[in-house]
N, C-alpha and C positions, 0 to 999 in steps of 0.2 A: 556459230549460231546458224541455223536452219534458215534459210530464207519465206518459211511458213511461220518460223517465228520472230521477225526481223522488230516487232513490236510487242513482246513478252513483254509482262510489263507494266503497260503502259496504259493512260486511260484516256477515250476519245469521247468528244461530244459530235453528234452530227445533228444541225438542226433540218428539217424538213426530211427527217429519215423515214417517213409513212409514205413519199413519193417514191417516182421510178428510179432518180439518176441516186436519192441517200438510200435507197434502200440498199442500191448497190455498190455505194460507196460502204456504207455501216457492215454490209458482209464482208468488203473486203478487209476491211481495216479488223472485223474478228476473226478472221481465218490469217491474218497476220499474226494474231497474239493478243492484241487490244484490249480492254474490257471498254464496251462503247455505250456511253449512254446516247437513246433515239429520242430527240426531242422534237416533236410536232406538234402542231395546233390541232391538227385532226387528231385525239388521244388512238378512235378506235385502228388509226392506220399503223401508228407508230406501237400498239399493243401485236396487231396484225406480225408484223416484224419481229419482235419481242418473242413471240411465239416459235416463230421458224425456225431464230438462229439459238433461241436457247433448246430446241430440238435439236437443233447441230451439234450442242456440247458447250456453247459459248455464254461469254460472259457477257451481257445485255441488259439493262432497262430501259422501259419507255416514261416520258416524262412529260406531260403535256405541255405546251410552252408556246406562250404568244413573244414570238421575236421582237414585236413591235413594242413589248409592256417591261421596265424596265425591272418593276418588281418581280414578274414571272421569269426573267429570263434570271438574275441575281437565284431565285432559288431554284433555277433546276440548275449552274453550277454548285453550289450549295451541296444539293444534293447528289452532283455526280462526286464531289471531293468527300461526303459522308457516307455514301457506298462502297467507292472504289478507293479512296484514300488522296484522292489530288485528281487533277486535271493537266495533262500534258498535250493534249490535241485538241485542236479544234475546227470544225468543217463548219463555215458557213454557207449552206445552201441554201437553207430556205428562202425562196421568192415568190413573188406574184407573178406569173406569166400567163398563161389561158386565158385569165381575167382580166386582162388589160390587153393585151393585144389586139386590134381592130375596134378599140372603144373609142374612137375617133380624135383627131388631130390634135396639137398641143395647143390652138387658139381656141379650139369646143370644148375640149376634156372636160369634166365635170372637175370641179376643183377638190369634192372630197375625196376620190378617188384618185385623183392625183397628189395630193398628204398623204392618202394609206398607202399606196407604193413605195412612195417616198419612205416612209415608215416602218416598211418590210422588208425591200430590196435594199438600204442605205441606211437606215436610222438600226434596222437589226443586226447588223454585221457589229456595225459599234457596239451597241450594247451590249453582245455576244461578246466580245474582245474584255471589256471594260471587268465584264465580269471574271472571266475567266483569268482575267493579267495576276493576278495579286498570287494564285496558285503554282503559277507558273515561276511568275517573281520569287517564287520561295526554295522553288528547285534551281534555280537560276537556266532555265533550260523550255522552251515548250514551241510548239510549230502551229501556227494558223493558217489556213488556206482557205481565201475567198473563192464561192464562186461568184465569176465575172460571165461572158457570154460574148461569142461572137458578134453578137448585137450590139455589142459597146465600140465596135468599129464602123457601125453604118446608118443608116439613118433609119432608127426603132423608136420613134418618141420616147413616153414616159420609161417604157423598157427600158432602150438603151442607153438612155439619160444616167436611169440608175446603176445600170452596169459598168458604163464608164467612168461613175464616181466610185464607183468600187476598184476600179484600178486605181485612181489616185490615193483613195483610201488605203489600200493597199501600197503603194509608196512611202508612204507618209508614215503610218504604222509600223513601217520594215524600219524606218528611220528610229523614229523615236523607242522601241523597243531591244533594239539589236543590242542596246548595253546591260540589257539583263538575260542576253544569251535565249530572246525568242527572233523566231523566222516566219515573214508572213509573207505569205507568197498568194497566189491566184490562178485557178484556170477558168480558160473560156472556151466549153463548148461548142463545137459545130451543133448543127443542125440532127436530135439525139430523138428515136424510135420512143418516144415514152408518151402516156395517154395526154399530159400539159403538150409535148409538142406537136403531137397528132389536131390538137384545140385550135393551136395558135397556127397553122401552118395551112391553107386553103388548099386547093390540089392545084392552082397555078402557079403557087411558090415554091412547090414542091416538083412539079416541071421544072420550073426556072433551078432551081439546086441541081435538082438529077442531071441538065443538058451542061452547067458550067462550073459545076465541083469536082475534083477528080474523083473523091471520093466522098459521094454526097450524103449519105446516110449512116452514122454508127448507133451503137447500144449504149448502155447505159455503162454495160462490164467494161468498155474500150475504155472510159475512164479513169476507169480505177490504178491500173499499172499509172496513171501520170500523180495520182494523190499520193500512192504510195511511196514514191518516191521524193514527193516533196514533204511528206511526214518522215520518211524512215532519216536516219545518219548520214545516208550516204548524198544529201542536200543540204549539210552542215551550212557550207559556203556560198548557199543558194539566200538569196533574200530579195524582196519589192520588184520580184519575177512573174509577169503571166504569161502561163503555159498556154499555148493556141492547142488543141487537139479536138479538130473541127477537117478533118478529112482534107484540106488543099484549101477551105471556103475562104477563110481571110485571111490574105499575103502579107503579113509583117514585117518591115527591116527594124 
């Protein structure tokens, strides 16, 4: 098999696919083989998408989809296993970040605002999972991949609050799933060229990265070769793993 087609096949969800970093996850994961449904809250972003790569030749829908709403998120699986015939991937991206970032401290936060995060970056990951399990259960076989965030290493309030429950989450899931033959893994982001990190980044934090990251700024594309690989076969034996690909910015042992 071709390594353009290492996911013939097979069908992905990517939520938040109307942004920068799922847009370029959802291209890659079709120019693998995938047939990928794009599920966004913004419909006309994830249609935007829907457009381009079914111009490329590829197999795509957009689905509109509130992460946070447990009924909306149940039927846009639903509807990605009555399109494409099952669900075998799943990329949870979708987050709040722009919107929260610099919206001041964890003692001032506004408390509804700190629910809806909660709700988007943590409450939808689950959902996403919950829904999608029973498809996968049935193939005895499927790959999840949270995104988590450099931010879940350092000190990001409500952000990185919920990013670093997204690595536990991600632990915890790798556990309790693994005996019906799913792998849920995670990556965390460096500091990534897209119009959310352009928002959330002032030009003294982005000084501060450029002078003490070795490599302080990637794309959205640099991403993708690390999903790929945590969807394809060859991360069988991979499981409750987060991938750093954040240029040198957060030092892991």
């Amino acid at each position: 098999m071709s390594e353009s087609a290492v996911l013939a096949g097979k069908v992905a969800i990517v939520t938040g696919a109307g942004g920068g970093i799922g847009r370029a996850y959802a291209k890659g994961l079709a120019e693998a083989g995938a047939a990928v449904v794009l599920a966004d809250v913004k419909a006309e972003a994830a249609e935007a998408v829907e457009q381009e790569l079914t111009k490329a030749g590829h197999q795509v829908l957009a689905v509109r989809t509130d992460v946070s709403d447990e009924a909306s998120v149940d039927a846009m699986a639903a509807t990605a296993a009555e399109r494409f015939g099952s669900v075998d991937i799943l990329v949870n991206n979708a987050a709040l970040m722009a919107e929260i970032v610099g919206k001041g401290a964890l003692t001032t936060m506004d408390l509804d605002l700190w629910h809806t995060t909660l709700g988007v970056n943590l409450t939808g990951p689950l959902l996403c999972t919950r829904a999608v399990v029973p498809y996968m259960k049935k193939r005895g076989y499927g790959k999840i991949v949270n995104q988590s965030s450099g931010g879940a290493f350092m000190g990001a309030n409500a952000y990185g609050i919920t990013k670093l429950g997204l690595v536990s989450m991600t632990l915890s899931l790798a556990r309790e799933l693994a005996p019906f033959g799913i792998r849920v893994n995670a990556i965390a982001p460096g500091n990534v060229n897209t119009e959310a990190g352009a928002l959330s980044s002032p030009p003294q934090l982005r000084a501060m990265v450029e002078a003490t990251v070795p490599f302080p700024f990637g794309e959205p594309e640099d991403l993708v070769p690390g999903l790929l690989y945590l969807v394809s076969p060859g991360s069988d034996w991979v499981t409750g793993h987060t991938l750093n690909i954040d240029g040198g910015w957060i030092p892991r042992t």
